[in-house]
N, C-alpha and C positions, 0 to 999 in steps of 0.2 A: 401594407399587406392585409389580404381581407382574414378573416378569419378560414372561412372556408381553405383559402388556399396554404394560410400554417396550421391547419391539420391534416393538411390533406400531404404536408414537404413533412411534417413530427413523424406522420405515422411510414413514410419511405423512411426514414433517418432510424427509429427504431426496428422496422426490417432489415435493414441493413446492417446495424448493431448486434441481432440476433439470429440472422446468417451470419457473421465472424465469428458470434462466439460458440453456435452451436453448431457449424460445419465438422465432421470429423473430431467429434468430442474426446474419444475416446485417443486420440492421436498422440506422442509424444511431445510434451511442451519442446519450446525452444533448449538447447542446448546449455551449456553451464561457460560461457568463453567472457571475454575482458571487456566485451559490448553485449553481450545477453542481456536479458531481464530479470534473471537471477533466480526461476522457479526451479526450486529441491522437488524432482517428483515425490521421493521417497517420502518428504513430510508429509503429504497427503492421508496418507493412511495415520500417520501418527499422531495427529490432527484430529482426527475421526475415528479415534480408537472409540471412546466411550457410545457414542451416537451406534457406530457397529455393535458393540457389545449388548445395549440395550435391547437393537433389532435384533441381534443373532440368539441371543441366549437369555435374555429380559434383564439381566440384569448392569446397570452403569458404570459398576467396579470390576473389575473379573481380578486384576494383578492392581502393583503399586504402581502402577503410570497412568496418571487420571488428570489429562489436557483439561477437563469439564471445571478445574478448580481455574482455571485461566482463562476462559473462555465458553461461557455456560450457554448464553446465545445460540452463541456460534453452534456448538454441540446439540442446543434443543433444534435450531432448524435443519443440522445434518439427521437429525433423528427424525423428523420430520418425514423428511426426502426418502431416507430408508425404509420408513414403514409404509408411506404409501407407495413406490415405486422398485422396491427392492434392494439391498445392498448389492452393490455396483461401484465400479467407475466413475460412469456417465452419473449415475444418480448420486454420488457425492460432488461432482464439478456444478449439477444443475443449481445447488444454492446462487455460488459463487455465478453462473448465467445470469439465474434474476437478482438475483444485488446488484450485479454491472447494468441491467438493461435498468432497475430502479431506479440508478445513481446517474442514469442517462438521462431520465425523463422527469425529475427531480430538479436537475441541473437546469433545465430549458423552463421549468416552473419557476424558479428563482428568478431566471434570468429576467424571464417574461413580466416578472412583479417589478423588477429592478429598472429595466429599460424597456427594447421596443420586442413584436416578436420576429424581428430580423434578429436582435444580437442573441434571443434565444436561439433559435435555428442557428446558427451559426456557435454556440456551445455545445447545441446537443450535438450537431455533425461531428465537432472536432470530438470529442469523446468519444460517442457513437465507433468511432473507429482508430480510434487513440492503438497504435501497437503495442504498447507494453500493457497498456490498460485491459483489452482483449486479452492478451495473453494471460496477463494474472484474476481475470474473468473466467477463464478456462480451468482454472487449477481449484481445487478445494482443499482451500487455504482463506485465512481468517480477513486476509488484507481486502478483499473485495467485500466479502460483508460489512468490515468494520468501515470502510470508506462509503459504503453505498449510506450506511446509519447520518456518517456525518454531515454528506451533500443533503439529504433529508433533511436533517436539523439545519443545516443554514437555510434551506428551502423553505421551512415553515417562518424561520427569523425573516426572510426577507417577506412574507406575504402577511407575516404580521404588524407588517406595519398600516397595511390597510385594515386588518383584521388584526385588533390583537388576540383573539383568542388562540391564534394560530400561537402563538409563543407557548402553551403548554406543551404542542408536540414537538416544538423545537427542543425544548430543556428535557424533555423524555427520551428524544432520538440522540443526544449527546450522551447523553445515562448509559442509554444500551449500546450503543457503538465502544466505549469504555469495556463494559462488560461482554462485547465481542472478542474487544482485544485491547489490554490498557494500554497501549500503545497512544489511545485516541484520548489519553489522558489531557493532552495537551489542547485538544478543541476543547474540550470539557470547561480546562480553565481558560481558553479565549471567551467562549461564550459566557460565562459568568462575568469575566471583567467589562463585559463591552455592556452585558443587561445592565452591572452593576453601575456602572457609569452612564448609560442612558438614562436610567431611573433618578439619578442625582442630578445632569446636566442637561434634560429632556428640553429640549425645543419645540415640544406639541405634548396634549394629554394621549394621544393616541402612542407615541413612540413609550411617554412611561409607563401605558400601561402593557403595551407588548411586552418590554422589561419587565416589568412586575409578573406576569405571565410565563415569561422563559425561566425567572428565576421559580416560581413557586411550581410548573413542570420540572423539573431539573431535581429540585427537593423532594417532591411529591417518588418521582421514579425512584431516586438512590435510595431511600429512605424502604420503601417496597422492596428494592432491591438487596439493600444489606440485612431486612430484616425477615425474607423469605431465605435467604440463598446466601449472603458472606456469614453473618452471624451464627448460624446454625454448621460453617463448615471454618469457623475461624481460624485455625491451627493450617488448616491444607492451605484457604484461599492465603494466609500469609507466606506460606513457605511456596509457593507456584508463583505467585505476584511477587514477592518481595526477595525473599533467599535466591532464588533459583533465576528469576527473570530478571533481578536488578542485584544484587549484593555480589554473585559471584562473574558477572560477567566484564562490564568494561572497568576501567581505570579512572580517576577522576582528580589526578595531578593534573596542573598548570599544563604539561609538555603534553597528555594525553588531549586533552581539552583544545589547546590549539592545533594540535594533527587533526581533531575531528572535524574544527571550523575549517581549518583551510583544506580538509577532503570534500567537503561538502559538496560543489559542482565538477568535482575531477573523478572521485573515487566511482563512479558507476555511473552508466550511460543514459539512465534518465533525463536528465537535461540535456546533451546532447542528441537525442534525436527526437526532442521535440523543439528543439533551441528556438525557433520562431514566434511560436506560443511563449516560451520562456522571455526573451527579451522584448515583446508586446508586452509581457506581464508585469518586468519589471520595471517599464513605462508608466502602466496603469498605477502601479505599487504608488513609484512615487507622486501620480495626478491625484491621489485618492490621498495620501499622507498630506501633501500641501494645500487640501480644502477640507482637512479631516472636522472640524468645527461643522459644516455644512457638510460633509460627505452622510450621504444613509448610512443607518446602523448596519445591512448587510453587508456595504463593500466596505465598511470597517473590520468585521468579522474576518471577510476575505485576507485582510490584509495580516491582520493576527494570526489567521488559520495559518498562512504562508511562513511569516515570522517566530511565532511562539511554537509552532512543530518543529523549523529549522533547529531551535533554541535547543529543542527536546531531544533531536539528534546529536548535538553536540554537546551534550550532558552523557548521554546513552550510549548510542552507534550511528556512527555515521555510516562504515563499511558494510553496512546490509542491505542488497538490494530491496528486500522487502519494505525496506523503512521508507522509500519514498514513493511507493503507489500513490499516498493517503493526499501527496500534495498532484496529483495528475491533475482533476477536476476544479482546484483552487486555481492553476495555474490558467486553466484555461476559461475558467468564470474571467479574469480580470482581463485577460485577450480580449475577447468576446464584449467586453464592456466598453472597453476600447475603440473594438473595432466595430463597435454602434453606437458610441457615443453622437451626439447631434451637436452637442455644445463644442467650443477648443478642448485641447488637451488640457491644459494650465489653467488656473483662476486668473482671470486678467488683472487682479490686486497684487499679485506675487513680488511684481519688482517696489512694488511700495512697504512691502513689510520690514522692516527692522530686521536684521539679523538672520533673513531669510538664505543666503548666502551662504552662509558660514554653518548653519544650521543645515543644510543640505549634503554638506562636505562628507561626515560619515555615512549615511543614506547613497549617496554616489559611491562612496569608495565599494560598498558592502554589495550593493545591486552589480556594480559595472564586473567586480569580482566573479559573481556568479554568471552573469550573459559571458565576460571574457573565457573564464578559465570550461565554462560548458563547450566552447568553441574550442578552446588553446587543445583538450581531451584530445583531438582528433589527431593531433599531433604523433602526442607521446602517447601511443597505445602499445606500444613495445615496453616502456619504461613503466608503465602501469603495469602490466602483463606479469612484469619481475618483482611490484609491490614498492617503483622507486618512484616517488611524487617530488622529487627537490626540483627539479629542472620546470614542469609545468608551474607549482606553486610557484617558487620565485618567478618567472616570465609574467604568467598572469597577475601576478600580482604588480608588478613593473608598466601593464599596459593597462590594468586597471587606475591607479596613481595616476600616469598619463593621461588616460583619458577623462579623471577628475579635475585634473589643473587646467586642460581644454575647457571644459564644460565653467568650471568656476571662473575663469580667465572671460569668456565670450560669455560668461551669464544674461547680460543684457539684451544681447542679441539673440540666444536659446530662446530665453525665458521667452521675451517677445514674440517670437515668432510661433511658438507652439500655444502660445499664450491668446495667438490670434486664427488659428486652425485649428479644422477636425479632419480626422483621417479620412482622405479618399476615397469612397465605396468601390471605384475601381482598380485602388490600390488591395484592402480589402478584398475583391471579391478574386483576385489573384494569390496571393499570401493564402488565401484558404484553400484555393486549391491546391495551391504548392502543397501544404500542408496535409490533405489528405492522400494526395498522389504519393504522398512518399510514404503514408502508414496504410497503406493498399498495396504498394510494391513491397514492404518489409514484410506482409502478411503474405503474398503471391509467393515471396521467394521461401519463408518455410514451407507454405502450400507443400508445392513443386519436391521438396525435399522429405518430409512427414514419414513419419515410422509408427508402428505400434508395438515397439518390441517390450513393452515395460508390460502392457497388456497381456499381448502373449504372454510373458513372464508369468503373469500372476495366471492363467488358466491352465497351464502347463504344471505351478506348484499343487492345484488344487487337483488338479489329475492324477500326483503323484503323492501326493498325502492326504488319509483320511480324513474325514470331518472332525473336528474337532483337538487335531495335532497342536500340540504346543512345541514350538520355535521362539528360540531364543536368536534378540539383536533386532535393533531397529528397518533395517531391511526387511525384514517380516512383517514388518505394521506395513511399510511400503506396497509388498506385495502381496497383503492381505483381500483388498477390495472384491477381487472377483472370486475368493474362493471362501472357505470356511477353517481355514486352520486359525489356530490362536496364538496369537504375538504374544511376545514376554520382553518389552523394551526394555533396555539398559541403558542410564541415562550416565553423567557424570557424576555421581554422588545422590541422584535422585530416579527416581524410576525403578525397577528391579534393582537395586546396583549392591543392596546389600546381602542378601542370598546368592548373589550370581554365579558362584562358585560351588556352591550348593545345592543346585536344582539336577540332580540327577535324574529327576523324574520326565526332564526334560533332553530328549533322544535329539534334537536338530538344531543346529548354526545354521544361519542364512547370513551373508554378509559378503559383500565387493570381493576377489580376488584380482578384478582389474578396472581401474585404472592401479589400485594397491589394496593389500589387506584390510579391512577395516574402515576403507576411502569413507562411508558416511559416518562414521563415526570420528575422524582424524580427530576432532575439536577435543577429546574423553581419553586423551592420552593411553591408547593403544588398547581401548579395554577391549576388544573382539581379542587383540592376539592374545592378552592375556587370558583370556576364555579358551581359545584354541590351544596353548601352552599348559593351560590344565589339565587338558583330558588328549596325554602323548598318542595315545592311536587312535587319534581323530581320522576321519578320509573322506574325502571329497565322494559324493553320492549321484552329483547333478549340478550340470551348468547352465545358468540362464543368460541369454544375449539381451542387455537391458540400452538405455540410452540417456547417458550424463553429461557426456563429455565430448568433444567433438574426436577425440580416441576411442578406440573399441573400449568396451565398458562389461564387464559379465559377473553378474550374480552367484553365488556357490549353494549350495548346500551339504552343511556337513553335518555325517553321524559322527557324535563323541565317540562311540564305541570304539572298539577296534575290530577290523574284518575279522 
C-alpha cells in the first residue's frame, strides 16, 4: 500500500469515527438493558461537577463532593471544554469525542510501527466504529479519556522501539491515564514490568534503551504528579482513591473472587458483540505468548494490557460495565496483528519445545473460557436478566475443558498446521466486514430510535429554577449541564451525606419517581427516601420525562416545604 493511498483510507476511517461520535450529540445514550453498554447518563454531570463549578462560579469546590480528587485530568480537560465553548451537554461529551478519535489514530500509529499499514487500517477501522466504544465516546465520563491516555502510551512503546525517545511519552501517558482514572492502574503496572524486563533481558541496545526511557518517563510524570497535586491534597486524594473507590466497595473472599473470574465474559455484553475481534484476539494472545522471547515489546504489553486488567477486574468488579471500555482497543490491536501478520500463526519450533503442551493447558482452558462463555451469553440472557450465572458458567465451562482436551489431544496436528499458515486476506478482508456491518447496524438501530428527553430535562429545570438554586440528590448533578442551578450530591457516606438532614437552606429534591424512588441512588441504601421521610410535607413541584430504562423513566422535583 503506497503511502499516499493510507492516508488518503486514515483520514475516510477517522471521518467516519467522527461522524458516529459527533452525529446527534446531544441525544440520549443507549438504554440501561442486560445487552446495553452500560452508560448512567446521570453520572455525567456528576463527573463534571468541579470542571462546571470552576466555569460557572471560579471556584473548584463549591459542596463536599469533589470527583477532581479522583480524577484531576479528567476535570482539568472538562474545564477546559467549558471555558472555551460553554458549559453544555455537548461541550462536556466533546472531551470524551477527541479521546475516542485520539485513541483511534493512536491505535493505527502503533499499529503501523508494529506491522504493515494494512493491519493499521484495519485497527483503526475496527475502532473507528467499534459500538460500544462510540457510545461510551459520546458520554462524558472518564472511561474514554482514560483509554484514549492508554492506547497513547502503548502507541509511543511500540514506536519506541525505532526511537527510543518515544518511551518518555509512553511512561508520561500511563501516569496521566492513572490520574484520569485509577482504574488504568493496572497499565501502569503492565508497563513497568514489561520496561523493567526489557531493560534486564534486552535483545538490542535500542529496546533497553526505550525501557530505560519509559521507565524514567513514567517516574519523571508521577513524581510531578504527586508533588504538584496528590501531596498537597493527601487526606481527599486517599479517601476518593482509597476509602471510597476501593475499601468500601467490592468483597475480596475466595467465593467473591471466583464469582468475579468466572463473570468475566458472561456478566456484560462487551465481548459478546464484538466476539470476532475477541476470538482473533485470543488467537493472537496465544501466538504472541508462545514466541514471547522473540515477540516485540509492544504486543507484549498488548498481552499484559489484556491479562493484568482482566486480573484487576477480578480483584475489584467485574459487574461494571464501565470496567471493560479500557480493554476494546487491546482487543482489537491483537485482531488486527493477526489479521496482517505475513508470517504463520505459530513459531514453527513449537512442537519441539519441552513441555510446551502441557504448559499451554491453562492458557487454553482461560482463553477458550472467554471466546466460549462470550458466545454461551447469547443464550442465557433471561437468566442473566434475573442476576442467575450457574447454568452459563457451568456449560461454558464444560465446552471450554472440551474444547482443551481436543486441542491438547490433536496438538500435533493444530500446532502444525497454524504452525505452517497465515490468515487469508480474503478470509480477512470478509471477517472485517462482517465486523463493521454489524457495529453500523447496532449504531443505525439506536439512530432510528434516539430521544433527547434527559436534555429537555435539564432546559426545562433551568426554566423553572433560578440561577444559582441549590438541589439536593445526585439527579441534579445529572441534570445540571444545560442550566445553572447548583447540585448538592449525596453520596453513601461521602459527598454531602453528613449535613444531609441539615440543609434547610436547601428548598428542592430532584430524584427518580419512576422506574422507583430513589432508582439512581438504589446502591446508598434508600438515602433520597430517607431525605423525603424527613421533611413529611414534602410535594411533588414538577415532572421530568428522562430516559434510563427501556420503561418509562421520570425525574421529580420536590419542595421540602409543605403547600
Amino acid at each position: 500500500m503506497s503511502r499516499r493511498t493510507f492516508v488518503l483510507l486514515l483520514l475516510v476511517t477517522l471521518a467516519a469515527g467522527a461522524t458516529l461520535r459527533t452525529l446527534w450529540l446531544r441525544a440520549d445514550p443507549p438504554q440501561i438493558t442486560v445487552n446495553g453498554v452500560g452508560i448512567v447518563w446521570h453520572d455525567e454531570g456528576a463527573w463534571t461537577h468541579n470542571a462546571r463549578n470552576r466555569a460557572l462560579w471560579g471556584a473548584w469546590r463549591t459542596d463536599d463532593w469533589n470527583p477532581v480528587f479522583i480524577a484531576p485530568v479528567f476535570t482539568a480537560l472538562e474545564y477546559a471544554s467549558f471555558r472555551e465553548f460553554g458549559v453544555g451537554l455537548w461541550q462536556a461529551r466533546l472531551v470524551s469525542v477527541a479521546a475516542g478519535l485520539v485513541a483511534v489514530g493512536c491505535l493505527v500509529g502503533g499499529l503501523a510501527a508494529l506491522g504493515t499499514r494494512r493491519t493499521a487500517l484495519i485497527g483503526g477501522l475496527l475502532l473507528a466504529t467499534n459500538y460500544a466504544f462510540v457510545m461510551w465516546n459520546r458520554a462524558a465520563l472518564m472511561e474514554s479519556t482514560m483509554t484514549a491516555f492508554i492506547v497513547a502510551g502503548w502507541a509511543a512503546y511500540a514506536a519506541g522501539e525505532k526511537r527510543p525517545a518515544w518511551g518518555l511519552v509512553a511512561g508520561a501517558a500511563a501516569v496521566l491515564a492513572w490520574f484520569t482514572k485509577a482504574s488504568a492502574a493496572f497499565f501502569a503496572a503492565a508497563i513497568v514490568l514489561d520496561a523493567a524486563a526489557s531493560l534486564v533481558f534486552a535483545r538490542s541496545r535500542g529496546e533497553a534503551r526505550a525501557a530505560a526511557w519509559t521507565l524514567a518517563g513514567f517516574a519523571a510524570a508521577a513524581l510531578a504528579v504527586v508533588g504538584l497535586f496528590v501531596w498537597p491534597h493527601w487526606g481527599e486524594y486517599v479517601f476518593y482513591n482509597w476509602q471510597m473507590s476501593v475499601v468500601r466497595k467490592p468483597e475480596y473472599d475466595l467465593g467473591h473472587l471466583l464469582d468475579r473470574a468466572s463473570w468475566l465474559p458472561i456478566v456484560e455484553s462487551f465481548f459478546m458483540r464484538m466476539w470476532l475481534v475477541l476470538a482473533a484476539a485470543a488467537v493472537s494472545i496465544a501466538a504472541v505468548i508462545a514466541r514471547w522471547r522473540t515477540a516485540r515489546p509492544a504486543e507484549r504489553l498488548l498481552v499484559l494490557w489484556v491479562l493484568v486488567g482482566l486480573l484487576e477486574l477480578v480483584i475489584h468488579d467485574s459487574g461494571n460495565e464501565r470496567r471493560y471500555v479500557m480493554f476494546i482497543p487491546a482487543l482489537i490491536a491483537l485482531a488486527a496483528l493477526l489479521a496482517g501478520r505475513s508470517e504463520p500463526v505459530l513459531p514453527a519450533d513449537l512442537l519441539q519445545r519441552r513441555w510446551s503442551r502441557a504448559l499451554a493447558v491453562p492458557l487454553l482452558l482461560f482463553l477458550g473460557y472467554l471466546v466460549v462463555g462470550a458466545a454461551a451469553r447469547t443464550v442465557y440472557v433471561d437468566d442473566i436478566a434475573r442476576g442467575s450465572f450457574h447454568h452459563v458458567v457451568f456449560h461454558s465451562t464444560v465446552l471450554a475443558v472440551l474444547a482443551t482436551i481436543l486441542v491438547v489431544w490433536q496438538w500435533p496436528r493444530m500446532v502444525g498446521w497454524l504452525a505452517a499458515r497465515r490468515v487469508a486476506p480474503p478470509l480477512v478482508a470478509v471477517l472485517v466486514a462482517l465486523a463493521v456491518a454489524w457495529n453500523v447496524f447496532e449504531y443505525a438501530s439506536w439512530a432510528r430510535t434516539r430521544r433527547y428527553l434527559n436534555f429537555q430535562a435539564s432546559i426545562a429545570l433551568g426554566r423553572l429554577l433560578p440561577d444559582g438554586t441549590l438541589v439536593q440528590g445526585k439527579l441534579a448533578n445529572g441534570l445540571a449541564l444545560d442550566n445553572r442551578i447548583r447540585p448538592i450530591f449525596i453520596g453513601n457516606h461521602f459527598g454531602n451525606y453528613d449535613d444531609r438532614l441539615r440543609r434547610d437552606d436547601v428548598r428542592y429534591i430532584l430524584t427518580y419517581d419512576l422506574p422507583s424512588i430513589g432508582y439512581e441512588s438504589q446502591v446508598s441504601s434508600g438515602l433520597i427516601q430517607e431525605l423525603l421521610d424527613h421533611y413529611p410535607g414534602h410535594h411533588t413541584i414538577a415532572t421530568f420525562d428522562v430516559d434510563e430504562t427501556p420503561e418509562p423513566d421520570r425525574a421529580v422535583l420536590v419542595d421540602k416545604r409543605p403547600k
